[in-house]
N, C-alpha and C positions, 0 to 999 in steps of 0.2 A: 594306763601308761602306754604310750606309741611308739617310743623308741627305747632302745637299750640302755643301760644302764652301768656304767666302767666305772670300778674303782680297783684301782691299782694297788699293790702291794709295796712293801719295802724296796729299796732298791730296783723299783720299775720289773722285779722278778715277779710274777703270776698279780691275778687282778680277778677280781669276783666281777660278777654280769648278771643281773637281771633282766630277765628278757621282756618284751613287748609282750600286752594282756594278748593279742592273740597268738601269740608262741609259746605260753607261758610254761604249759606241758607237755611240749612239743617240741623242741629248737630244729625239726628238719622241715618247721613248716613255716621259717623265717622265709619272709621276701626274697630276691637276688642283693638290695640293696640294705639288706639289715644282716642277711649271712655275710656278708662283702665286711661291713663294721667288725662282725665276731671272728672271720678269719684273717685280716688287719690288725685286731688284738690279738690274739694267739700269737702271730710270727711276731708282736712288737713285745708281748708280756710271757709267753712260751707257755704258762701253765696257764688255764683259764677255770675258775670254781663256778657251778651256775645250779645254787640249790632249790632245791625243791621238784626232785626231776622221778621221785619215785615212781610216777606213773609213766613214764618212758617204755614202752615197747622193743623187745629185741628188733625190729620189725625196722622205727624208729632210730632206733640205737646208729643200728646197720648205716640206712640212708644217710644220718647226718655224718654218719664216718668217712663216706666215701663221698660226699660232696668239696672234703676239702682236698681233694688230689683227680683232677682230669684227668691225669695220666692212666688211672687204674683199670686194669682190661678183665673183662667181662671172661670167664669162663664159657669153652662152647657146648660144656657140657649142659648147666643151668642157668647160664644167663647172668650167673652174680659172678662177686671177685672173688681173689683168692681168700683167706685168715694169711696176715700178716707170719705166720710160722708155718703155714703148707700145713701137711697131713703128717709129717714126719715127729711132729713136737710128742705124740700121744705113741713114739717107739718104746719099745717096754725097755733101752739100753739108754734114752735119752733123762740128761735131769728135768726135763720139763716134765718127765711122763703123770706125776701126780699133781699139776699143777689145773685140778676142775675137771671138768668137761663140757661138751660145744651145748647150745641150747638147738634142740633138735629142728624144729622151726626155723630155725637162722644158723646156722653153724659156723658163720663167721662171729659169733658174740658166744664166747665162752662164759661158763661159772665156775668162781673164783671163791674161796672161802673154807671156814673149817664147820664139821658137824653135820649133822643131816639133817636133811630138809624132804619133808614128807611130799607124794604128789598135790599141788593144788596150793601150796605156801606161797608166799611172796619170793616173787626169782625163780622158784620151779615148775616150769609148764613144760616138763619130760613125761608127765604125765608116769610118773615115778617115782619111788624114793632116788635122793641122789648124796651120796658121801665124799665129801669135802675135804679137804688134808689143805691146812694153811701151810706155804714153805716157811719151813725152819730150819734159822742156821746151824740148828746142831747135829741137821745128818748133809748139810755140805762144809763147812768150815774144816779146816784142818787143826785149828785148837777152838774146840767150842764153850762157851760158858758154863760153869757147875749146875747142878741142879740147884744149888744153895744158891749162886747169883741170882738165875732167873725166878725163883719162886720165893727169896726170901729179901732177897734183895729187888726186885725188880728192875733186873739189867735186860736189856736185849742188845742186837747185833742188825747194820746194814746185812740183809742177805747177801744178794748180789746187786752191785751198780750193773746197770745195762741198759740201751738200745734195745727197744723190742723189735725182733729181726731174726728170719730163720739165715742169716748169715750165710745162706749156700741156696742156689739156685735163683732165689727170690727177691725184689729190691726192697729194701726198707721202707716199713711205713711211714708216711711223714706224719700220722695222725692216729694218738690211741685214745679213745672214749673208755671210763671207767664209771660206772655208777654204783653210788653204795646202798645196797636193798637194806640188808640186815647188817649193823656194825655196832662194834662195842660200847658203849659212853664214852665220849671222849673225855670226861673226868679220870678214866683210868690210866694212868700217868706209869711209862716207863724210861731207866734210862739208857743210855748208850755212852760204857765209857770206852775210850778210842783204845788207852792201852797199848801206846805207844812212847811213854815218855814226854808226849805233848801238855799231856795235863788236859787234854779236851774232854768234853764229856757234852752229852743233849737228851736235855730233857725232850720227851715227847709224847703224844696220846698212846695209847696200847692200838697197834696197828695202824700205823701211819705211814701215809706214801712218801718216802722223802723224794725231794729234787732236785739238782744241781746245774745251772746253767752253763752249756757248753760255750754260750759266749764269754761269760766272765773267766771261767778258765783261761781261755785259749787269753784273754787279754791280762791275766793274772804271770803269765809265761815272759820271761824275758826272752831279749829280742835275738838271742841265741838259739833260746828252744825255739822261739816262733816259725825261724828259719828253717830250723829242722821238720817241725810241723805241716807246714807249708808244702814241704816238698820230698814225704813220707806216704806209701802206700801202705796199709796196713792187710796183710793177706790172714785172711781168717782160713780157721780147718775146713776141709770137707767132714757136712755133715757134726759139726761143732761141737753139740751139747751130748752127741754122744762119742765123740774124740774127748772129753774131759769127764766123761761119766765114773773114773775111776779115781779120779785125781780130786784132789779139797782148795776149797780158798782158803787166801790168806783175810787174818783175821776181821778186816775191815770192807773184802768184799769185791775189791777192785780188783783183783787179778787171782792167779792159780800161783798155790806153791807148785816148785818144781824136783819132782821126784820121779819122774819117769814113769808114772801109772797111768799116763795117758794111753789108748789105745793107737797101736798102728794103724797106719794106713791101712794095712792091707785086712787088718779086722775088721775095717766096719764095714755097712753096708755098700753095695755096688756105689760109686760115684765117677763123677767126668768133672774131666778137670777145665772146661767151658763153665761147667757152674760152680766152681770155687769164687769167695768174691774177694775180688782183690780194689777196695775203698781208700780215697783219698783221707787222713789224719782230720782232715780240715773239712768242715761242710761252709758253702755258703746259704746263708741265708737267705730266701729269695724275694724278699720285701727288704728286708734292711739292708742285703748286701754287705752283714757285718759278719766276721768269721764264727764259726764254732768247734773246739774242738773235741771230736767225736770218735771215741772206742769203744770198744765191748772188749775190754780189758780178760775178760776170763775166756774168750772165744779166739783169742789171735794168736797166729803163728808165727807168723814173720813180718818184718820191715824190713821194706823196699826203699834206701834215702838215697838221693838226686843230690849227684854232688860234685858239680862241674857235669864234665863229661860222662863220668862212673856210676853205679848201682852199686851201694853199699848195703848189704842186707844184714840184719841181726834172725840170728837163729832164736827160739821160742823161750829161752831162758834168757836171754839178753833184751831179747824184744819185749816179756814181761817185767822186768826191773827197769827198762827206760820208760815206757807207756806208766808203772806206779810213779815213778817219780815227777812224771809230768800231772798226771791225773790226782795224787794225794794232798797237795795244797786247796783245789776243789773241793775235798768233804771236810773240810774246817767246817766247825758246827755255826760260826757265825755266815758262811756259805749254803749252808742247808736250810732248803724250806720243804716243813715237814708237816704235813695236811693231816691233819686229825679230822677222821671221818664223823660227819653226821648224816643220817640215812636221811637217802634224796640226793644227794651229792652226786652232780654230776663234774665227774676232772675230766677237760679237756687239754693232752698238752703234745707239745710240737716235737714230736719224737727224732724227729732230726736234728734239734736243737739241745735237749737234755740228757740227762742221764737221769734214771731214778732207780728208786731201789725198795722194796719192802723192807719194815719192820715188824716187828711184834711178837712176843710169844704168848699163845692162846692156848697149849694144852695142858688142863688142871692149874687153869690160872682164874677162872671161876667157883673159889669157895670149894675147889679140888678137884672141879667139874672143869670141862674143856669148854672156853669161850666160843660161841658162834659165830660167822660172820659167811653174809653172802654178798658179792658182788658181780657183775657183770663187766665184763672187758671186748673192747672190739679195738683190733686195727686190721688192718690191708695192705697186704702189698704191692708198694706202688707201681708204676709200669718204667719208671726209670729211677738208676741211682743218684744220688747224690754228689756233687761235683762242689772243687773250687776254685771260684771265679776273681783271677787277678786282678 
């Protein structure tokens, strides 16, 4: 086969891709005019699947991550870019802190997963043993599932919805590469009930990436909120994930209860208020030109709304209850698309564009034994934010 291969998903949201026999285990070693097609689809379909990628190199991984953003600037320490979350993700105060570790050779491509994995396994060239802790919502949620749901019932929980983005200092990636080494059967079926009164519930594979399209959001929004959207800055904490390290989500994932356990300002580590990021509601799309809208609902502070002449700002509890109620018609389970991994799985998707979120719970969910799974994650930080273009 010479050329690529597109097929499209429901609602034009994500699209599997076969790639040309000479890229076939490779895709950083597409042409300029056969990468140009895959990053074409990406910004038209957001999520891209492209299997059979288990011989993918961190190395690999790296390259084809950073080919889709020219913006991204080189480090003058080594010559490469930055990891999409800085060096600050792995603070022992942050929630990210158990979330893998970098692969030592590349350290822009982290490992993701639960269990451990010997030196010399598939996924581990740490030339180590390395232990794995998959996230689970029941040490972030603020009311988390029973033991009896998850293990008897097979219920799980959206972790957290989010933009992958160190939210302070660094600009958002537009592009995260995920491959899956080792993952569970996708016959292992769990569910997700909403638990709200909706009646919603989704079925799904046992660890599955969900994804939400931030265009259909934002076009899902009457032309009230649109307004509001439009012309909303969303000011994230300094320092974010360790500003909320004390505090829990609310039960679906999209934002923080609010009880005052976030830390002060003045606990966390040194910060400048230069690198606080203060992000438009709204991203444009830079192919379609069609809106997205785009939060890190559990990371923001404030909203900054344009309103005439005036700056109307909502304080953190205010600003978390208008952002859920704009953001929770989005995780309608007829809106989620939810990738049941088969190993070789290479997701490509437009981090500018989506929201996603982990599922799964994997401990003592095999036969009383803790499910394995390793995966590989890369994004970068790009070299400019995100804007919207009227």
């Amino acid at each position: 086969m010479t050329k690529l291969q597109i097929k499209p998903f429901d609602r034009n949201f994500g699209c599997s891709i076969e790639l040309p026999s000479y890229a076939r285990e490779d895709p950083s070693l597409l042409t300029p005019n056969d990468f140009e097609e895959l990053r074409t689809a990406l910004y038209n379909y957001l999520v891209v699947i492209i299997p059979n990628q288990e011989k993918l190199s961190p190395k690999s991984q790296y390259l084809l991550t950073k080919m889709f953003d020219k913006t991204i600037v080189d480090s003058k320490d080594d010559g490469e870019a930055n990891y999409g979350h800085g060096k600050e993700f792995r603070h022992e105060n942050s929630v990210l802190k158990k979330d893998g570790c970098s692969v030592k050779s590349q350290p822009q491509v982290q490992i993701l997963g639960q269990g451990t994995f010997k030196a010399g396994e598939p996924g581990n060239e740490n030339g180590e043993d390395i232990h794995l802790t998959h996230p689970s919502h029941t040490t972030f949620h603020h009311e988390p599932l029973s033991s009896e749901q998850i293990r008897e019932k097979n219920q799980t929980r959206f972790y957290r919805w989010h933009i992958d983005s160190a939210l302070y200092g660094l600009s958002p990636p537009k592009v995260t590469t995920l491959l899956g080494i080792k993952v569970p059967p996708s016959s292992k079926v769990q569910t997700i009930e909403y638990d709200d009164g909706s009646g919603d519930s989704l079925q799904l594979s046992q660890g599955a990436t969900c994804f939400v399209s931030g265009k259909e959001a934002f076009d899902r929004l009457s032309n009230e909120e649109k307004d509001f959207a439009l012309n909303t800055i969303v000011e994230y904490a300094p320092h974010p994930y360790i500003f909320i390290s004390r505090a829990k989500a609310t039960k679906d994932g999209l934002t923080m209860v609010s009880e005052g356990k976030e830390l002060s300002l003045s606990d966390l580590p040194d910060w400048e208020e230069e690198k606080i990021k203060k992000l438009p509601m709204v991203w444009t799309n830079p192919l379609t030109r069609e809106h997205h809208l785009q939060v890190h609902g559990c990371c923001l502070y404030k909203l900054h709304t344009k309103k005439g002449n005036k700056i109307e700002t909502l304080e953190m509890e205010d600003a978390r209850k208008k952002v859920y109620s704009l953001m929770r018609p989005a995780i309608a389970s007829k809106n989620v698309l939810a990738h049941g991994w088969s190993e070789g799985d290479l997701v490509i998707f437009f981090n500018q564009g989506v929201w996603h979120s982990v599922t799964g719970e994997f401990k003592g969910m095999n036969n009383g034994l803790d499910e394995k799974r390793l995966m590989h994650q890369c994004n970068i930080a790009s070299g400019e934010d995100p804007v919207t273009v009227f």
